[in-house]
C-alpha positions, -999 to 999 in steps of 0.1 A, spaced: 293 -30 277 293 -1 302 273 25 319 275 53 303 256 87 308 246 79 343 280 91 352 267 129 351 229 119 353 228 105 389 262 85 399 279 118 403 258 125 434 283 96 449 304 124 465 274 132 495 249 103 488 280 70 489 256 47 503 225 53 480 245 51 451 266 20 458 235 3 464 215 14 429 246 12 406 248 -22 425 213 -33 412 221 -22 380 251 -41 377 235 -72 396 209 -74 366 229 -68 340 256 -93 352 226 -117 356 215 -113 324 247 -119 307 264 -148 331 263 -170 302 280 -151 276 317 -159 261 352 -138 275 346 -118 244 326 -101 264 340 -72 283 319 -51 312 333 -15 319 314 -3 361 310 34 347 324 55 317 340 91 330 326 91 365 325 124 385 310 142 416 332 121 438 368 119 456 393 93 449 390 74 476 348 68 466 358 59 429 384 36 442 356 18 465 330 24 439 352 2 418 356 -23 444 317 -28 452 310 -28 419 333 -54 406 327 -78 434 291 -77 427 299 -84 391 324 -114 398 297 -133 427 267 -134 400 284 -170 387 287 -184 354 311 -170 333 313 -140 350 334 -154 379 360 -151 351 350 -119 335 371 -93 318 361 -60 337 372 -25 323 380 -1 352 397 36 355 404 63 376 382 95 381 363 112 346 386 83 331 415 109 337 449 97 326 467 121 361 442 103 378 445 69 367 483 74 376 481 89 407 450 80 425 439 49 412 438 17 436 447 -19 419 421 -38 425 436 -73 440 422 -90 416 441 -90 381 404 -100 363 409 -65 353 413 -43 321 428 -1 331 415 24 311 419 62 303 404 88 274 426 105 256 412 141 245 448 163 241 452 192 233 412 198 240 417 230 219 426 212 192 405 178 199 377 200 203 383 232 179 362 253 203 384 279 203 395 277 166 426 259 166 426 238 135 465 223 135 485 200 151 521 181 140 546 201 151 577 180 167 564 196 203 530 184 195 542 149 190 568 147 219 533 161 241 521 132 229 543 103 239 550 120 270 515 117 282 515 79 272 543 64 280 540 71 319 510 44 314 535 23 300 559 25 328 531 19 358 507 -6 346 516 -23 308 551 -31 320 537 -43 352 513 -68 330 481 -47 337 464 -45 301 453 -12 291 423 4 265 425 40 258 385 37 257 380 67 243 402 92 214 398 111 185 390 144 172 355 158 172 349 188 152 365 207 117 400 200 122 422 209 93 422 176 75 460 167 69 469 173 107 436 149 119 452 121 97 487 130 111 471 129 147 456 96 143 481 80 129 510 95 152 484 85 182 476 49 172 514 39 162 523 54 195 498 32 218 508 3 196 548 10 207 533 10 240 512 -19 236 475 -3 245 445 -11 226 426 20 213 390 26 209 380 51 185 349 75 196 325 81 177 288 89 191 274 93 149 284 134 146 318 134 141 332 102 120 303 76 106 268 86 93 245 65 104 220 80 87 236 77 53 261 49 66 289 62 54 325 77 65 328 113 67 364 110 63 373 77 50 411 82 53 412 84 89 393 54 92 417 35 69 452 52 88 439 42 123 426 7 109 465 3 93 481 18 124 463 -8 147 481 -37 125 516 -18 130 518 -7 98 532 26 93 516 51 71 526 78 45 509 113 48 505 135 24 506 173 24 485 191 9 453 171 16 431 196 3 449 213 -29 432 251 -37 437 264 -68 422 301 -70 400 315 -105 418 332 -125 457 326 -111 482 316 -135 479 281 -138 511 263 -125 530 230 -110 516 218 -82 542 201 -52 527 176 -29 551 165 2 547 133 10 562 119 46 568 85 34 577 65 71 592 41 52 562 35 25 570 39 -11 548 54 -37 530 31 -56 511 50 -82 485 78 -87 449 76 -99 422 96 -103 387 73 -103 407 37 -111 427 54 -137 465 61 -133 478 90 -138 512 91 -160 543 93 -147 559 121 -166 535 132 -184 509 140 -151 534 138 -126 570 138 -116 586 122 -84 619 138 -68 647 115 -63 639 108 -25 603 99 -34 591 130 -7 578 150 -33 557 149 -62 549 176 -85 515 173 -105 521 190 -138 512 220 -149 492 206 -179 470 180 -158 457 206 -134 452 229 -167 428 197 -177 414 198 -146 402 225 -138 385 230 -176 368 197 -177 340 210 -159 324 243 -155 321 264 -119 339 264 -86 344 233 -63 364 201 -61 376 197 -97 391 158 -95 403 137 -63 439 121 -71 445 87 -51 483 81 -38 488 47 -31 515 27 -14 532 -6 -10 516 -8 21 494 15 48 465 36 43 459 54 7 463 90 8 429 116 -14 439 143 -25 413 170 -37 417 198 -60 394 224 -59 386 254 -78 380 284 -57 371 324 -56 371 350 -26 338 352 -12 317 385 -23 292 397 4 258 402 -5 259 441 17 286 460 33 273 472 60 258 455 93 242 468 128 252 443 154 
């Protein structure tokens, strides 16, 4: 449980009103500690998510004030869990201005958004998986590692994931290379999702149930096979033709193909090279594919399953080079 949006809405006036704030996130903290003296260590408090509008040094004391308030309301929570960080939950500044609080009734924590122009697509960058991109990676966790997990201090990454239209093989290679990472390095991760970018609420289902499943294996420690393509595009008209999917096993073998709960046939459907990384789907099973049904679109979704991890969807899709409706425009 932590306070969220008040970190931009009024907390960040810290920085020239210390005093006033202390003393309101203090009643806020003294009511909801209160409230909740009685409940179980599976309870967890966090004083503030991504705090700004103040120096170092006032986080470092908002953090004291705040968990000494928390710790003197009794109960159970003279033994509470508390979830702290550094400034806007900044990895840099959990490293390198962060203060220990004395007290080791404490849980360190950092968000982990990188590469924001991939996280966040805003400026169109759809890919990531490239051995840089994965060395980035490790390099921005394991410093963590060395200062705090090593030393005994626990440590949630409170906050990852992507948020927008990422290019669907590289989001499941980023979750899973980011998950088996913080495992190595023994953090806990917490997934972000505020309803827009991974579960419908509405419809209560997952957009992209393959993520869910890779991060849900890669918490466990179990490595996962990716396929590549995810999304197989087969244009109107082409000449119809073997398809190749590259698999990057991580040690999983292949256990089958099915579309629905129906296997495909070795052989006849599909063939497998002799390092299991590749597997070609014939020619004559995307022929019956694509003229099962009329029109454009996702023709058939083809399951890969393995011995263990996640299962890898596939979708094959019919498509045709857009036509606009005029050709010319005033802007």
């Amino acid at each position: 449980m932590n306070v969220h949006h008040d970190s931009w809405l009024w907390i960040n006036r810290m920085g020239n009103h210390q005093q006033e704030t202390l003393d309101k996130l203090g009643k806020v903290w003294k009511q909801i500690a209160n409230h909740f003296k009685n409940k179980g260590d599976r309870l967890l408090f966090e004083i503030v998510n991504e705090p700004t509008g103040m120096s170092p040094y006032q986080m470092n004391l908002l953090n004291r004030e705040m968990l000494n308030v928390i710790w003197a309301s009794g109960g159970e929570n003279k033994q509470r869990l508390v979830i702290v960080g550094g400034l806007e939950d900044n990895k840099n500044q959990l490293l390198h201005h962060f203060e220990i609080p004395h007290n080791k009734r404490v849980v360190l924590t950092f968000h982990y958004y990188s590469p924001w122009d991939y996280v966040s697509n805003w400026w169109g960058r759809t890919t990531w998986g490239t051995s840089k991109d994965i060395i980035e990676m490790e390099q921005d966790i394991k410093p963590v590692y060395e200062k705090y997990v090593k030393k005994g201090y626990p440590v949630i990454i409170g906050e990852y994931g992507t948020l927008k239209a990422n290019q669907k093989h590289s989001k499941w290679l980023y979750h899973d290379i980011f998950v088996q990472l913080a495992h190595k390095y023994q953090m806990i991760t917490m997934w972000w999702d505020n309803g827009n970018d991974q579960f419908d609420r509405i419809e209560r289902k997952w957009r992209d149930p393959v993520v869910k499943d890779i991060i849900v294996q890669a918490e466990r420690g179990i490595k996962n096979a990716i396929i590549k393509p995810v999304d197989l595009y087969i244009k109107k008209g082409q000449q119809l033709s073997d398809q190749s999917v590259d698999i990057q096993l991580n040690g999983r073998t292949l256990t089958g193909i099915f579309r629905h709960s129906k296997p495909l046939k070795k052989s006849r459907d599909y063939t497998i090279d002799h390092d299991g990384k590749t597997v070609t789907i014939t020619e004559a099973y995307i022929t019956k594919l694509m003229t099962e049904s009329a029109g454009l679109g996702t023709k058939g979704q083809l399951t890969f399953t393995f011995d263990k991890g996640a299962n890898q969807v596939m979708d094959v899709i019919l498509y045709a080079h857009p036509k606009l409706e005029k050709s010319e425009f005033t802007v």
